[in-house]
CHARMM internal coordinates of N, CA and C (Angstrom, degrees):
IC EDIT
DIST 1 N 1 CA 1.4470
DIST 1 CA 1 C 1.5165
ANGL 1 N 1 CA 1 C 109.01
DIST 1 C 2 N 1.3623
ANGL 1 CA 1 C 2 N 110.85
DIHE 1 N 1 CA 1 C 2 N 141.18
DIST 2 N 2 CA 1.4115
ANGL 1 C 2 N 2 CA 103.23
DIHE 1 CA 1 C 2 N 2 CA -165.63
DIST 2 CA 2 C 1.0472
ANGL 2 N 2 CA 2 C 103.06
DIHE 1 C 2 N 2 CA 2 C -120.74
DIST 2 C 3 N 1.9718
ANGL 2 CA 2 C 3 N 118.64
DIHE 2 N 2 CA 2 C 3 N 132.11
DIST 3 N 3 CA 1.2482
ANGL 2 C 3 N 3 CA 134.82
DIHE 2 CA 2 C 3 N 3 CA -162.29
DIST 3 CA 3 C 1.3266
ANGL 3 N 3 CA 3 C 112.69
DIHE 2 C 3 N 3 CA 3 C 86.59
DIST 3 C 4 N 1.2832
ANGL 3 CA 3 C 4 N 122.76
DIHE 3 N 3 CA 3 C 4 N 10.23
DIST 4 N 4 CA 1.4575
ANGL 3 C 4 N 4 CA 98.05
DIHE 3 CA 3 C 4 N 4 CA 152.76
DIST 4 CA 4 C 1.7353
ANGL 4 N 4 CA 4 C 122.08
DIHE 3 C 4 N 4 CA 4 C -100.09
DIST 4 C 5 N 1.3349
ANGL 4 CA 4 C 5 N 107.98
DIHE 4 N 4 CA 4 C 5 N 171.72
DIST 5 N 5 CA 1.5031
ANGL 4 C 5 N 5 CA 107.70
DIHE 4 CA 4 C 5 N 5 CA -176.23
DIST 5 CA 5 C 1.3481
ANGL 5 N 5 CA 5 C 115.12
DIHE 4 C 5 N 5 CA 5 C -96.44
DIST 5 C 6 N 1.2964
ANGL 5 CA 5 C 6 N 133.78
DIHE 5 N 5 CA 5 C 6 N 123.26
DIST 6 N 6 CA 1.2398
ANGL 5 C 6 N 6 CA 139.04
DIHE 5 CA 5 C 6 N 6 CA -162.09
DIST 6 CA 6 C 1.9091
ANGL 6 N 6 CA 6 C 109.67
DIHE 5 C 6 N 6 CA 6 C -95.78
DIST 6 C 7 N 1.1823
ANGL 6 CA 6 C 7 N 115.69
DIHE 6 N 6 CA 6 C 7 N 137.82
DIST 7 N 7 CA 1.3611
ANGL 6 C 7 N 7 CA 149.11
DIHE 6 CA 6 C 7 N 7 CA 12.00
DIST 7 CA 7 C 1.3006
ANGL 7 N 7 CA 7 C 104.24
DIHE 6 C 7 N 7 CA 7 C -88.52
DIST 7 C 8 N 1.3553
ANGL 7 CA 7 C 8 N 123.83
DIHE 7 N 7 CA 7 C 8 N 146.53
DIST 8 N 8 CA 1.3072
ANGL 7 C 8 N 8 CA 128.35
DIHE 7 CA 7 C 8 N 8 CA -155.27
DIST 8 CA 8 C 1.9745
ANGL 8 N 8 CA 8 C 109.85
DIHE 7 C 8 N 8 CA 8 C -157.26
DIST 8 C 9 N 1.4014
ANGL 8 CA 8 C 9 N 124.76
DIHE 8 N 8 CA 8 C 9 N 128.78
DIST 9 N 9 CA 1.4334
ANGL 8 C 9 N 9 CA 134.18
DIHE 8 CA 8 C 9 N 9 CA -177.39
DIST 9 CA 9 C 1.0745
ANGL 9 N 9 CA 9 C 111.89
DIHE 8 C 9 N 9 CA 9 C -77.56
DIST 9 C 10 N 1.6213
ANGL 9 CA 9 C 10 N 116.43
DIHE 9 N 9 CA 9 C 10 N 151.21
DIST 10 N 10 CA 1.3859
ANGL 9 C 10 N 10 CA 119.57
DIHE 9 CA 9 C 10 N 10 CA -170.68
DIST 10 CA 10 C 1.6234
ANGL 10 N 10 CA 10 C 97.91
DIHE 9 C 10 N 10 CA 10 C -68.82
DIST 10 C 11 N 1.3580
ANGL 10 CA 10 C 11 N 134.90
DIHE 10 N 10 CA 10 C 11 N 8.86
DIST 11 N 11 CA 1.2755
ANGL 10 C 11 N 11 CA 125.58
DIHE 10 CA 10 C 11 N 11 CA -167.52
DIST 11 CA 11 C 1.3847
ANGL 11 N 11 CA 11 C 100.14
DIHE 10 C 11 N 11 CA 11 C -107.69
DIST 11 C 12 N 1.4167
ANGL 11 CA 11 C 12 N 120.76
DIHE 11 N 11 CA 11 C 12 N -20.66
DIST 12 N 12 CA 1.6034
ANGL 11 C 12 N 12 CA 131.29
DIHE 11 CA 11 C 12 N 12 CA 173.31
DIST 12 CA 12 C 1.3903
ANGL 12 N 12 CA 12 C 111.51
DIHE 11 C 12 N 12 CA 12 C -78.85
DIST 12 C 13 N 1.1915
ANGL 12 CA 12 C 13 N 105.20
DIHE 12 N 12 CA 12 C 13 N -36.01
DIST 13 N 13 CA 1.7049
ANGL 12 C 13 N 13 CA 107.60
DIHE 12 CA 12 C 13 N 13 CA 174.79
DIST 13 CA 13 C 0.9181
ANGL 13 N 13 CA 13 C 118.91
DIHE 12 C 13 N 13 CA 13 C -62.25
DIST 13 C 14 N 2.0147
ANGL 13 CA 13 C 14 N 114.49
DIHE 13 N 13 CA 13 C 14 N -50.94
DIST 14 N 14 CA 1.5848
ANGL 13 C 14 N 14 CA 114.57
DIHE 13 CA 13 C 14 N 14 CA 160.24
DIST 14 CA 14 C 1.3260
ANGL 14 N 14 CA 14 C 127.42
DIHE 13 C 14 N 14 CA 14 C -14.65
DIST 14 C 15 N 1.4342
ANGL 14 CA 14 C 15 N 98.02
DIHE 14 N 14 CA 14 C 15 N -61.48
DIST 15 N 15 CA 1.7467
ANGL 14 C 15 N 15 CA 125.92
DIHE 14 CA 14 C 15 N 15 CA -139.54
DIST 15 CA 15 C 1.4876
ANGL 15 N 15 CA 15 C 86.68
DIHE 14 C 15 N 15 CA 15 C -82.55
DIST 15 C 16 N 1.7128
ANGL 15 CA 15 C 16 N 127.58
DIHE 15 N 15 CA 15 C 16 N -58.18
DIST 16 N 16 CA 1.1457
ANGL 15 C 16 N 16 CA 114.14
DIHE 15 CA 15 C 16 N 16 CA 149.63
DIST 16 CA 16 C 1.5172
ANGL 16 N 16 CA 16 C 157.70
DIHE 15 C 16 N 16 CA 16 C 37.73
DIST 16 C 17 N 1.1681
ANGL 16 CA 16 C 17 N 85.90
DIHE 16 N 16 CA 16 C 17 N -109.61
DIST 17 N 17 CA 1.9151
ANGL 16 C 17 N 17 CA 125.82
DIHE 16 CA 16 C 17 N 17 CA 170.57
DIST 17 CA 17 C 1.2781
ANGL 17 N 17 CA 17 C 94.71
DIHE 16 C 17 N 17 CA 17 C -56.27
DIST 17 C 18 N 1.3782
ANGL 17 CA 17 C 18 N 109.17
DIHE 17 N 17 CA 17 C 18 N -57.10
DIST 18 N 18 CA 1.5366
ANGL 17 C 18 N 18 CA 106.10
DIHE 17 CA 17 C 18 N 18 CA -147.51
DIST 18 CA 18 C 1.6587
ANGL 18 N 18 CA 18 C 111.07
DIHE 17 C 18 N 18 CA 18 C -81.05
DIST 18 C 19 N 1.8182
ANGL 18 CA 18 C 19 N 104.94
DIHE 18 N 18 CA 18 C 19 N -18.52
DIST 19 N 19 CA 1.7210
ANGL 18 C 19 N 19 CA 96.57
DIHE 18 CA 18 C 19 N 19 CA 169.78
DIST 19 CA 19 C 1.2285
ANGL 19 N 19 CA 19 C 108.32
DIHE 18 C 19 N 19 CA 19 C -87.36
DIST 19 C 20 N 1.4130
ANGL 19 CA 19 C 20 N 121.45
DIHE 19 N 19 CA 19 C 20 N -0.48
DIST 20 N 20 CA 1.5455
ANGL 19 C 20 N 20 CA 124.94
DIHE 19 CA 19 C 20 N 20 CA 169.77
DIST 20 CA 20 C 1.6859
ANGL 20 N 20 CA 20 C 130.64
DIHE 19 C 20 N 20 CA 20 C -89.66
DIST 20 C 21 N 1.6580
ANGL 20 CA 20 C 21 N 77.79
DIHE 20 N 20 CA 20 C 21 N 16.48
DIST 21 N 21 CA 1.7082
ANGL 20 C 21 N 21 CA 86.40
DIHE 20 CA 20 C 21 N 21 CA -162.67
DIST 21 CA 21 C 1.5608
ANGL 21 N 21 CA 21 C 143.30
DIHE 20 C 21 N 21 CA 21 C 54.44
DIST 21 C 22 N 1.6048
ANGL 21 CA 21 C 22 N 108.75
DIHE 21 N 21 CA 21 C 22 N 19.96
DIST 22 N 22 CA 1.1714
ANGL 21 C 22 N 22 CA 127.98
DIHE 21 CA 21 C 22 N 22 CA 162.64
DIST 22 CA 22 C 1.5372
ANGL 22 N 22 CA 22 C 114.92
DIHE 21 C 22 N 22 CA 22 C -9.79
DIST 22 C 23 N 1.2540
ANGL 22 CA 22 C 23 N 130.37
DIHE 22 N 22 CA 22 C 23 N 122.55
DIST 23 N 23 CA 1.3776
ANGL 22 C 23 N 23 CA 109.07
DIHE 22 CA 22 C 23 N 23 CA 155.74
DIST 23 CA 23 C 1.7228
ANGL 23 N 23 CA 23 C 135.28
DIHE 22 C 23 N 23 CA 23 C -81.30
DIST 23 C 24 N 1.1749
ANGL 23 CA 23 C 24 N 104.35
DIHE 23 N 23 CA 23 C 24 N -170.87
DIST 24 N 24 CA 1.5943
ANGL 23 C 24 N 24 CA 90.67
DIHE 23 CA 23 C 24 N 24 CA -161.68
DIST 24 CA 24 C 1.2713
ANGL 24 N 24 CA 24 C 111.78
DIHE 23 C 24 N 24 CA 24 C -47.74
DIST 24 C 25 N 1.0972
ANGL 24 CA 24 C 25 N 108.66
DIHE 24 N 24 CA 24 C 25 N -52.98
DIST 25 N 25 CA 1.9658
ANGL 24 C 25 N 25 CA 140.18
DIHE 24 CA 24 C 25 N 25 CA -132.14
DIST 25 CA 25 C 1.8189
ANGL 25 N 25 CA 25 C 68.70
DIHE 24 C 25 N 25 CA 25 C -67.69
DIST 25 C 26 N 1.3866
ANGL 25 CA 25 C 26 N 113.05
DIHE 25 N 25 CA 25 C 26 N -85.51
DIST 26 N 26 CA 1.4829
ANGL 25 C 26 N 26 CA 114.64
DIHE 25 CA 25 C 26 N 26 CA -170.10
DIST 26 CA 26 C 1.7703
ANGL 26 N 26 CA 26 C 107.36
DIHE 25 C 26 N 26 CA 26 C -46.20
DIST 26 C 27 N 1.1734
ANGL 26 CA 26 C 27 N 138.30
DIHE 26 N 26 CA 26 C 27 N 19.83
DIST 27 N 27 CA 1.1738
ANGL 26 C 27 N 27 CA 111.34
DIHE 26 CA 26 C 27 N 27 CA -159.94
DIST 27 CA 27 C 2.0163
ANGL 27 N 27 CA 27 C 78.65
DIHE 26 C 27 N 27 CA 27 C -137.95
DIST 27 C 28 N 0.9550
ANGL 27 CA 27 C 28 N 111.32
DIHE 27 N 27 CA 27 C 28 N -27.17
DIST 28 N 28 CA 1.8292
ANGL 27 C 28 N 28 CA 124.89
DIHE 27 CA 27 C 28 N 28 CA 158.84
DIST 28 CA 28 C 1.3741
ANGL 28 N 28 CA 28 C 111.60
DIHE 27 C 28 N 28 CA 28 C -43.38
DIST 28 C 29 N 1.7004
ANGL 28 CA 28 C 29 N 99.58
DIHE 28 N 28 CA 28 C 29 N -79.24
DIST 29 N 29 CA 1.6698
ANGL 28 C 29 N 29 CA 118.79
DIHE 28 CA 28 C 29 N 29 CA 168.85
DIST 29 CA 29 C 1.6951
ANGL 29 N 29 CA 29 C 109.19
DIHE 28 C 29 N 29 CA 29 C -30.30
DIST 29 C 30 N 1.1665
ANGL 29 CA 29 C 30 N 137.26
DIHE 29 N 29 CA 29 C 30 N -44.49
DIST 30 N 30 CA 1.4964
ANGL 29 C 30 N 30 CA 155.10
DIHE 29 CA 29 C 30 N 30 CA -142.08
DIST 30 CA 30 C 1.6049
ANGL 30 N 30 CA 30 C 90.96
DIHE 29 C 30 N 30 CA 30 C -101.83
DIST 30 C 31 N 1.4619
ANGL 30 CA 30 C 31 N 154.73
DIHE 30 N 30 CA 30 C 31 N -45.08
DIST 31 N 31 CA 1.2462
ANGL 30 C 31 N 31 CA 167.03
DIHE 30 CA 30 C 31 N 31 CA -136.17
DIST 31 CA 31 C 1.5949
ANGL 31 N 31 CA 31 C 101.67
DIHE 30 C 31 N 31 CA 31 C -119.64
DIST 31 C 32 N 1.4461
ANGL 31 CA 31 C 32 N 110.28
DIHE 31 N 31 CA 31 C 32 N -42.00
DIST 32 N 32 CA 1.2695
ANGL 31 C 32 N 32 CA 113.49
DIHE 31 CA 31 C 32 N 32 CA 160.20
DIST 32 CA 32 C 1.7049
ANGL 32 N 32 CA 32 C 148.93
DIHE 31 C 32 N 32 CA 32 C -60.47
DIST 32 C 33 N 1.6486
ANGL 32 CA 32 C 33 N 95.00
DIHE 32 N 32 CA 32 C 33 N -23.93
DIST 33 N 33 CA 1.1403
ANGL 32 C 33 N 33 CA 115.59
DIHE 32 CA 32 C 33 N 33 CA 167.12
DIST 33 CA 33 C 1.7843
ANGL 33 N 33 CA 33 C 126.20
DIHE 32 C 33 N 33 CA 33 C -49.41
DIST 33 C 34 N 0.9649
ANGL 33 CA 33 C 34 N 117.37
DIHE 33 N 33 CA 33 C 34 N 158.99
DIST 34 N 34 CA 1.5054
ANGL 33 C 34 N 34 CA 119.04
DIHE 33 CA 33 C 34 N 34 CA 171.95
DIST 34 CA 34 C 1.5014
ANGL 34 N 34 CA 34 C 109.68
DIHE 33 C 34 N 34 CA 34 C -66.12
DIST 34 C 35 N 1.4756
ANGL 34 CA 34 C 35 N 101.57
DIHE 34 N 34 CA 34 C 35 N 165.22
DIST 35 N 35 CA 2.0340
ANGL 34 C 35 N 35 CA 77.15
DIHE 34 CA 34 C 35 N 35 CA 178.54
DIST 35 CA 35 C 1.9258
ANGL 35 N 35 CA 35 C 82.51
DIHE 34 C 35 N 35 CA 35 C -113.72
DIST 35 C 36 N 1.2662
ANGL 35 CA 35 C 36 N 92.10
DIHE 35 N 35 CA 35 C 36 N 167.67
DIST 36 N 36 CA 1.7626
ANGL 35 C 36 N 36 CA 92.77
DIHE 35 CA 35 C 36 N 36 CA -165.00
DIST 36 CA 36 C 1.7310
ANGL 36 N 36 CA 36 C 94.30
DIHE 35 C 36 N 36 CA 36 C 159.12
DIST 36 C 37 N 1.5231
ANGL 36 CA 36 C 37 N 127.10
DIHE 36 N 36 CA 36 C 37 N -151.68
DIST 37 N 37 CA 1.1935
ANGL 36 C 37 N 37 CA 152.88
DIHE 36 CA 36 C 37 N 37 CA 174.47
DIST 37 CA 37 C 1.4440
ANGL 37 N 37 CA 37 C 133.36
DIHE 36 C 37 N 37 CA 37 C -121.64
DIST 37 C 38 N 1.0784
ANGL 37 CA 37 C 38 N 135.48
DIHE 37 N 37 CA 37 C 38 N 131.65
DIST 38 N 38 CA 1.5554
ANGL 37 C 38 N 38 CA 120.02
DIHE 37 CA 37 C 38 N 38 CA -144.80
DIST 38 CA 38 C 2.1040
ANGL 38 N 38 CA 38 C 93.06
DIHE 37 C 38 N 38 CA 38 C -133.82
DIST 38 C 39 N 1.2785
ANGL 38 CA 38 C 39 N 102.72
DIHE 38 N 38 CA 38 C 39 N 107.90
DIST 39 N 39 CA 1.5328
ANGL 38 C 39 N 39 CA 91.27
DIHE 38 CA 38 C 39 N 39 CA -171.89
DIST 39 CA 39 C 1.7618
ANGL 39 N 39 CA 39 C 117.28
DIHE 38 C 39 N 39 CA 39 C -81.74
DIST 39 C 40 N 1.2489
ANGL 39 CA 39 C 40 N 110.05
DIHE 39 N 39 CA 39 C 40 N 6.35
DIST 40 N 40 CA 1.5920
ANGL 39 C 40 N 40 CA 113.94
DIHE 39 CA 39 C 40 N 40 CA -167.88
DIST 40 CA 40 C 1.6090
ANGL 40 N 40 CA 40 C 90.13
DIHE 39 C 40 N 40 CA 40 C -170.54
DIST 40 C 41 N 1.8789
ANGL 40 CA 40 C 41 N 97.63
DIHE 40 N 40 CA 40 C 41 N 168.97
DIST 41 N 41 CA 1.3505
ANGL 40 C 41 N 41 CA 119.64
DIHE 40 CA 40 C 41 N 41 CA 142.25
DIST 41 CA 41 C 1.4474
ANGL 41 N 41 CA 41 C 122.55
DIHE 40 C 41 N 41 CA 41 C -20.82
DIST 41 C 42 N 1.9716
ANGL 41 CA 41 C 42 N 95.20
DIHE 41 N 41 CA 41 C 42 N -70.25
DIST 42 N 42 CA 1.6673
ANGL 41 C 42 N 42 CA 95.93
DIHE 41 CA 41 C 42 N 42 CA -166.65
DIST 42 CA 42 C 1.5339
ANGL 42 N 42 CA 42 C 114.09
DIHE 41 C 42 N 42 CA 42 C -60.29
DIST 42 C 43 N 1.2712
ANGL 42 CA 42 C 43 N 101.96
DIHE 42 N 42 CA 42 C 43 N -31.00
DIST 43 N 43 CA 1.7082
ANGL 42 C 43 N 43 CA 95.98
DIHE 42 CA 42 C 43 N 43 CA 179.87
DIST 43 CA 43 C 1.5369
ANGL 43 N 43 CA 43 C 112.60
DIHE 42 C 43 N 43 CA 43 C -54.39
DIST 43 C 44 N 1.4290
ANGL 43 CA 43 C 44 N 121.89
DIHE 43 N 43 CA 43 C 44 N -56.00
DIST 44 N 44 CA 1.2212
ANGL 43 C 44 N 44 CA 138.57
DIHE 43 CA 43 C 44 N 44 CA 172.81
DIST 44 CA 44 C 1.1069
ANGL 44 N 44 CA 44 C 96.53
DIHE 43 C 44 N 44 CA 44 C -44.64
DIST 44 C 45 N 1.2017
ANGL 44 CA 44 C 45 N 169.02
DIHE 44 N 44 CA 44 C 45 N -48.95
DIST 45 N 45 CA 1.1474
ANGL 44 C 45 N 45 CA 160.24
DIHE 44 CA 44 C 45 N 45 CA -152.66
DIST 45 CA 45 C 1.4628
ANGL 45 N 45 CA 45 C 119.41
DIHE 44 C 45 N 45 CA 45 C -91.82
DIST 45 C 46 N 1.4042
ANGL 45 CA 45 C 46 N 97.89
DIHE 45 N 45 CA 45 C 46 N -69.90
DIST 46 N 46 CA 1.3594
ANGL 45 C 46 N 46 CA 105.59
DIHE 45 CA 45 C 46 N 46 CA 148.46
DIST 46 CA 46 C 1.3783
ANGL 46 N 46 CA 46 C 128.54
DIHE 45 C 46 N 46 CA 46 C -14.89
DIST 46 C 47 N 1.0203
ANGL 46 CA 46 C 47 N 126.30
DIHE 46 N 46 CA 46 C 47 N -61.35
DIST 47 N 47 CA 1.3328
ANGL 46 C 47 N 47 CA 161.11
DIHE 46 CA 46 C 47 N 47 CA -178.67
DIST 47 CA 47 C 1.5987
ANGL 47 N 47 CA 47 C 107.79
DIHE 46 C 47 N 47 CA 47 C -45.79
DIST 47 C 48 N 1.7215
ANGL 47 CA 47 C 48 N 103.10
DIHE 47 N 47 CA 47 C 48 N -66.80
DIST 48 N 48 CA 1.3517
ANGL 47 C 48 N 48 CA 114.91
DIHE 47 CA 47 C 48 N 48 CA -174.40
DIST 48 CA 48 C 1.8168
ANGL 48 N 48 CA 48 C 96.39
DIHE 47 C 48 N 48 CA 48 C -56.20
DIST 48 C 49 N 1.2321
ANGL 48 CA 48 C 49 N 115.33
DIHE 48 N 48 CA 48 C 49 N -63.98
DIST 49 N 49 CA 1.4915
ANGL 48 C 49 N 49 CA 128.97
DIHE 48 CA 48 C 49 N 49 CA -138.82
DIST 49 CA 49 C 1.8733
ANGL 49 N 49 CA 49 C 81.49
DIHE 48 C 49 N 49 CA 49 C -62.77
DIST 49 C 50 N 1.2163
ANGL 49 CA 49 C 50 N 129.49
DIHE 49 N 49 CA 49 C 50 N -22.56
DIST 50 N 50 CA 1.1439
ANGL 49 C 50 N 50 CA 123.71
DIHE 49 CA 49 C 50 N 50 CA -171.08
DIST 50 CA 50 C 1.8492
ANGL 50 N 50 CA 50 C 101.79
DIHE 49 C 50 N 50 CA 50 C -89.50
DIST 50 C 51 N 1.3285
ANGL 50 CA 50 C 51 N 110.93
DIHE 50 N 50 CA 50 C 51 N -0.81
DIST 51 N 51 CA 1.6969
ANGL 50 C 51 N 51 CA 84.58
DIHE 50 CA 50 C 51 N 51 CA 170.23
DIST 51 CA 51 C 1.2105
ANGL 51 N 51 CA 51 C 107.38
DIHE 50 C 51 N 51 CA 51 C -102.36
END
COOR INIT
IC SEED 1 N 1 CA 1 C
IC BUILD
C-alpha cells in the first residue's frame, strides 16, 4: 500500500484503505489479516496470501 508509514497495525491499514477509498475486495483481504505489526509491504503481503 502506498503511503503508508511502516511499521504499521492491521488497524492502521484498515483506517488507511478506507480514507483512500479502498475497495471492498481489498478492504476484506485487510480484516483478514492477523492482528500484530507489519514492518513492510512484503510482510503485508505475505500476510494476505497466507489467509
Amino acid at each position: 500500500m502506498s503511503g503508508v508509514d511502516y511499521p504499521v497495525t492491521k488497524e492502521q491499514l484498515l483506517e488507511h484503505a478506507k480514507s483512500h477509498k479502498a475497495d471492498e475486495k481489498a478492504m476484506e483481504a485487510l480484516r483478514q489479516l492477523p492482528e500484530g505489526t507489519f514492518d513492510g509491504p512484503n510482510a503485508v503481503s505475505k500476510a494476505v496470501a497466507r489467509t
